[in-house]
N, C-alpha and C positions, 0 to 999 in steps of 0.2 A: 467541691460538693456544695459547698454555703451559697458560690456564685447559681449555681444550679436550679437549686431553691428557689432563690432570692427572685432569678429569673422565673419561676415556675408560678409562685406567689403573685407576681406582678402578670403577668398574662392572665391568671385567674382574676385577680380583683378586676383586672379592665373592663373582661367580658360580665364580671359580675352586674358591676355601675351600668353594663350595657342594659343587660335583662331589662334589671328592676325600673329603667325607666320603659318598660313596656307590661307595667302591671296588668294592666285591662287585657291585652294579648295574651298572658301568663295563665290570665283565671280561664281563658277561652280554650288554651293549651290543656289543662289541666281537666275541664271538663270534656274537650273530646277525645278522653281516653278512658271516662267514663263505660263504655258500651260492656264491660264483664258487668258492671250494678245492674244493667237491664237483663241482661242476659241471665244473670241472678237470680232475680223478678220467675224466669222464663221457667228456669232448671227446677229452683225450689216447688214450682207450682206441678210438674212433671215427676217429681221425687213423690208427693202425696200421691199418686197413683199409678206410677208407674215400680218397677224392680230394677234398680239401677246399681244396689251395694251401696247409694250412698243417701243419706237422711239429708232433708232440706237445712239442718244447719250444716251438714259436711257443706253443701251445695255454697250456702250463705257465706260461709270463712273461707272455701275455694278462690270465690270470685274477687272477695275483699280483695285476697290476697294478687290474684291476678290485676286486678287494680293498681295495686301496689307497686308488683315486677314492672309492671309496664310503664307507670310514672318515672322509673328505674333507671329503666333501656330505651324508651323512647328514642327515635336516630331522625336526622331528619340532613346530613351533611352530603347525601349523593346531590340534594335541592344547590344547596348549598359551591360545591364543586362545580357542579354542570357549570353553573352561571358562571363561574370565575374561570373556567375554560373556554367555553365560547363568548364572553366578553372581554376575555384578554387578561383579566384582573388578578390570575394568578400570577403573573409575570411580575409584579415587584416584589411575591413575596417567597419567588425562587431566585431574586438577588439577597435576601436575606439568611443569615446565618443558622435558621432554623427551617425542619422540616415543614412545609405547610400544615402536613397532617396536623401539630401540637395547637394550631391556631382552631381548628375545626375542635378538641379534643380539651383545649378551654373552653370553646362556647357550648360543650354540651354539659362540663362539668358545673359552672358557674349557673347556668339554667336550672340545672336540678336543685342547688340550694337553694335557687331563688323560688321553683316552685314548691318548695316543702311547706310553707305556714298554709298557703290552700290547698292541698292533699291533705292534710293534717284534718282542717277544719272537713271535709266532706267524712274522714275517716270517721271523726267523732261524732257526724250526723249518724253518719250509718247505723252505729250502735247506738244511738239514740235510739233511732227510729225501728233496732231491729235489736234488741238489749240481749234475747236466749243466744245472740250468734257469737257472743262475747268470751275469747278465750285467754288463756296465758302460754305461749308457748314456753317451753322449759329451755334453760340457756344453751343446750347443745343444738334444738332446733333453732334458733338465733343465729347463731354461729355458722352455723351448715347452711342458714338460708343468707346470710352476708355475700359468704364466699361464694356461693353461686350466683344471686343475682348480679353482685360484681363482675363475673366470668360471665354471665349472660350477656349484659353491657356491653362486654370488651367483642363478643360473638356479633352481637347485631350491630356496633358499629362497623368492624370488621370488613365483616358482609359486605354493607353498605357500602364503606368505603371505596370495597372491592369493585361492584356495581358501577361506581362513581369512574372507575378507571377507563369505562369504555366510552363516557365524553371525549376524548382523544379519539374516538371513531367516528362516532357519531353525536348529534346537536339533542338526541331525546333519549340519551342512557335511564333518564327516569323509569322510560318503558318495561325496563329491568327488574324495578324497584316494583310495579303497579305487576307485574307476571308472578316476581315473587311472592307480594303479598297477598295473592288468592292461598294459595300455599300457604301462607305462616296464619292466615287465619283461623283455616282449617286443619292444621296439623299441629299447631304449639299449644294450644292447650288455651286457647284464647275463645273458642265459642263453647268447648265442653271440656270436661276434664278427660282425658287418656284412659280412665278406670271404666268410662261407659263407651270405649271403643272394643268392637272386637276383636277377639286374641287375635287371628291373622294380621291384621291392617292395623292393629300396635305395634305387632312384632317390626312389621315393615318401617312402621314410622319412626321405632328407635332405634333405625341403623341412619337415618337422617338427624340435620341440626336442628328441625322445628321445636319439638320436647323441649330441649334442652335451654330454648329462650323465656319459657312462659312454665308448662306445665313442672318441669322439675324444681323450679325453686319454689313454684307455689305450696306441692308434694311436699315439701322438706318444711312447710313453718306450719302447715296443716295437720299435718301427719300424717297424712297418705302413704302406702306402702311406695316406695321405690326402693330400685337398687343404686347407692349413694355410688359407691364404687366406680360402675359401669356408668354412673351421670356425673361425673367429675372428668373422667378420663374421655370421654366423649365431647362434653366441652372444650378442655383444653385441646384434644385433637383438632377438633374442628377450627378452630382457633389456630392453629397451626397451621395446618392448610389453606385455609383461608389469605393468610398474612404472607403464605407462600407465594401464591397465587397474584396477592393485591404489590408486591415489589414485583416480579415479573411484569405485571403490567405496566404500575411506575416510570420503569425503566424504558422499556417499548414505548409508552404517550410521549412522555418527553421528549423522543427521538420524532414525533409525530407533530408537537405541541408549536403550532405557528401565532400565537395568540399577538395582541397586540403587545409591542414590545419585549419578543421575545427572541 
């Protein structure tokens, strides 16, 4: 187990040294996931005259919070794979003793420490510049929203991953990735909250993974009604299936996989 660690440790600090020499990159990263603070902007202004159930600061701590998830889970390894599938480059590091996957799964972990001091700093703009939106969640909303943004992460790389699997078919799996994301924009809770959907086409939406990337964890530090139950168990399913899904194909690319030195 200590070997373990030790190993686990040292692959994170690598990728870490990686990041932070691409500070300037980092800040660019971090502000193009800004689009829920506009979006914000959009909603709040639409809450003053519209009847939505929710008051321009529900709107305001929604988005924050959507901000947040999405700093979280950001995935970005289908990019990532493709390239080292059709450039060969995955081939030395399926002569190595570790799954590829854990090399992809340090550089997304050691990214997000690295982007925390500038997420931090836009955080406390925000409420600078927006001070009534300022709240304290209570420590069981904390808690609640950990555990699922965490379980959100593990969903949308997952996915991703998954996605990544069909480089072994084809040279533009990305195209997966760009059909998806029409979809996760509109259905996870990333251009509006779930609560200003109507009852049919929610219902529909939380038999799908979208929700459960953006919209439920934001719901749980917000206080949003949700059902915690039904968005726990729905995650981790998804999560399962999903990982189901992404070793089947593993196995199949591999048998596929002609890359250079392989």
């Amino acid at each position: 187990m200590k070997k373990i660690i030790r190993k686990a440790l040292t692959l994170l600090l690598v990728y870490y040294a990686y990041m932070v020499e691409y500070r300037a990159e980092l800040i660019l990263w971090v502000l193009s996931g800004s689009l829920p603070i506009i979006l914000m902007g959009v909603w709040i202004k639409a809450a003053q005259g519209g009847q939505f159930g929710l008051t321009s600061v529900d709107f305001a701590r929604y988005f924050l919070t959507v901000f947040i998830v999405r700093q979280i889970t950001v995935a970005w390894v289908i990019y990532e794979f493709e390239r080292e599938v059709v450039e060969g480059k995955l081939s030395p590091k399926l002569l190595q003793p570790l799954d590829p996957v854990w090399h992809h799964v340090a550089s997304h972990l050691s990214e997000r420490v690295a982007r925390i001091p500038f997420a931090l700093l836009l955080i406390l703009l925000f409420f600078a510049l927006y001070p009534q939106a300022f709240w304290l969640p209570s420590l069981g909303q904390i808690l609640l929203f950990t555990m699922a943004v965490i379980l959100a992460f593990i969903l949308r790389f997952i996915i991703q991953y998954t996605f990544a699997m069909f480089a072994f078919w084809t040279e533009r799996a990305t195209s997966l990735e760009n059909l998806w994301l029409l979809f996760y924009l509109f259905l996870s809770g990333l251009i509006a909250p779930l609560d200003v959907f109507p009852e049919p086409i929610r219902t529909v939406v939380l038999f799908t993974p979208f929700p459960y990337l953006i919209d439920f964890p934001a719901s749980l530090l917000v206080g949003l009604p949700v059902d915690i139950g039904r968005g726990f168990l729905s995650i981790i399913g998804w999560i399962l299936v999903f990982l189901g899904v992404n070793r089947l194909l593993w196995r199949a690319g591999l048998k596929r996989y002609s890359g250079m030195g392989a």
